[in-house]
C-alpha positions as CSV (number, residue, x, y, z in Angstrom):
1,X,92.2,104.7,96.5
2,X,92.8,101.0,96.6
3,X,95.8,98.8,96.1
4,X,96.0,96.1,94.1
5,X,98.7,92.7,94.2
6,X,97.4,89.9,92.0
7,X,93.8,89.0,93.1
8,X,94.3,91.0,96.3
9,X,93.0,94.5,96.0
10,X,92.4,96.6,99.2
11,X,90.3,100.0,100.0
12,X,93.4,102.7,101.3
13,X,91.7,105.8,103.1
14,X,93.7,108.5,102.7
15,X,94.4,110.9,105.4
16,X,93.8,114.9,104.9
17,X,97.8,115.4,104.4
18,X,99.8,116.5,101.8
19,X,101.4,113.7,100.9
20,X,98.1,112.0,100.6
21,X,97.4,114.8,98.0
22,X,100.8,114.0,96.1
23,X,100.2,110.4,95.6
24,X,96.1,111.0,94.4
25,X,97.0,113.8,91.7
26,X,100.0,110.5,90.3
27,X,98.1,107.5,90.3
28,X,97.9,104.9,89.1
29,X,101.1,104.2,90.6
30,X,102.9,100.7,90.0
31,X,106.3,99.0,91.1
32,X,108.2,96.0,91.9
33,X,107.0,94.9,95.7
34,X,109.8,94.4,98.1
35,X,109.4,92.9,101.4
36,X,110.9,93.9,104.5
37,X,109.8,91.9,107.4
38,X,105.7,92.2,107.5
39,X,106.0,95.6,105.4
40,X,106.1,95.8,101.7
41,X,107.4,98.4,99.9
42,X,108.0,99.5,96.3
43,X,110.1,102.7,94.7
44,X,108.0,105.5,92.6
45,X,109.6,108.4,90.7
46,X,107.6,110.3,93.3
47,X,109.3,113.0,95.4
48,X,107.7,114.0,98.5
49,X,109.4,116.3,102.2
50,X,109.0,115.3,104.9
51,X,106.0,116.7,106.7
52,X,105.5,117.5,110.3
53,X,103.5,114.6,111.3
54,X,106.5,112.0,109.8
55,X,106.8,109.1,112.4
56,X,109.2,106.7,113.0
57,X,106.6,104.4,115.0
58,X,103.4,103.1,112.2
59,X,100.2,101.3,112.9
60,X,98.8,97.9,111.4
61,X,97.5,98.7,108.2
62,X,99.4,102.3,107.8
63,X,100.6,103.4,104.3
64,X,103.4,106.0,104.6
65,X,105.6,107.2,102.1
66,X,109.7,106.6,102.8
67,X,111.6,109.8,101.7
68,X,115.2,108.3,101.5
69,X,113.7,105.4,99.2
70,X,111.2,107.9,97.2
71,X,108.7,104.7,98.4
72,X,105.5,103.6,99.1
73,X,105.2,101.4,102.2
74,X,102.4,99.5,103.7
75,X,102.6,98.1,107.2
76,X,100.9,94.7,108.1
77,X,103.0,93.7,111.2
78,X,106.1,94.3,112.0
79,X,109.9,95.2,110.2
80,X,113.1,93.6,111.2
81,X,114.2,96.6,113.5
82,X,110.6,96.4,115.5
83,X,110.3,95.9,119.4
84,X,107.4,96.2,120.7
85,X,106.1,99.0,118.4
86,X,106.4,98.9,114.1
87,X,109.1,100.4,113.3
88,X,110.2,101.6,109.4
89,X,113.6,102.1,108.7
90,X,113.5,105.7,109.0
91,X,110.6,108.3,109.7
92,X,107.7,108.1,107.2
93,X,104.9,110.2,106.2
94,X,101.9,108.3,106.8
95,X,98.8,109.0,104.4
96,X,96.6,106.3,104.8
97,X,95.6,103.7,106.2
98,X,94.5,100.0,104.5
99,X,90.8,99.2,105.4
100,X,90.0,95.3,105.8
101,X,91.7,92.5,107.0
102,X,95.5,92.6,106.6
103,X,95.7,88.5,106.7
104,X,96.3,88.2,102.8
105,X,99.1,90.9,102.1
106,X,101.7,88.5,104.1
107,X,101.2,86.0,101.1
108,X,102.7,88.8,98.9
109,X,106.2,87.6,97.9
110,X,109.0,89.9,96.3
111,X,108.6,90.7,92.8
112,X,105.0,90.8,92.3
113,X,103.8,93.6,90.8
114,X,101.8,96.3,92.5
115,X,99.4,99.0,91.9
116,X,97.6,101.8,93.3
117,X,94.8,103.2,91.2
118,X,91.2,104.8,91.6
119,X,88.0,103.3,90.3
């Protein structure tokens, strides 16, 4: 799967979940970015529960999906309510994980468009 901003396009590897299974069978997927802190985030008609492995601590480069916001996030530093850890705004399911440098997503601005798709 791969993400795509503009000129930026990134590789996602998706993790054996089932939310990772969710997202595959509806792409393409596209929405409206929103940024929050180093995490951008857009809304999808999507509806996923949570799933036993939902964190509310992420990794550089995870991509989760956010429940109360029927969202897709991906996490390139950290969110306004970090510490030392990355911290969404609420638990997330995590189903992959952005391969590559994560330099260029911080040039992504509010209101770009955004898709995920397979080649």
């Amino acid at each position: 799967m791969f993400v795509r901003v503009g000129d930026i396009v990134r590789e996602i590897e998706l993790l054996p979940t089932k939310t990772a299974e969710i997202i595959k069978n509806s792409l393409p997927i596209r929405g409206i970015v929103n940024r929050w802190g180093d995490e951008i985030y857009f809304h999808t008609d999507i509806e996923v529960s949570e799933e036993d492995n939902s964190k509310e601590v992420v990794e550089l480069g995870d991509v989760a999906y956010w429940i109360p916001g029927k969202a897709i996030c991906i996490f390139f530093g950290k969110t306004p309510i970090s510490d030392d850890k990355i911290r969404p705004a609420s638990a997330v399911n995590v189903f992959g994980k952005v391969k590559g440098s994560l330099e260029e997503l911080k040039s992504i601005m509010d209101g770009e468009e955004i898709e995920l798709f397979v080649e």
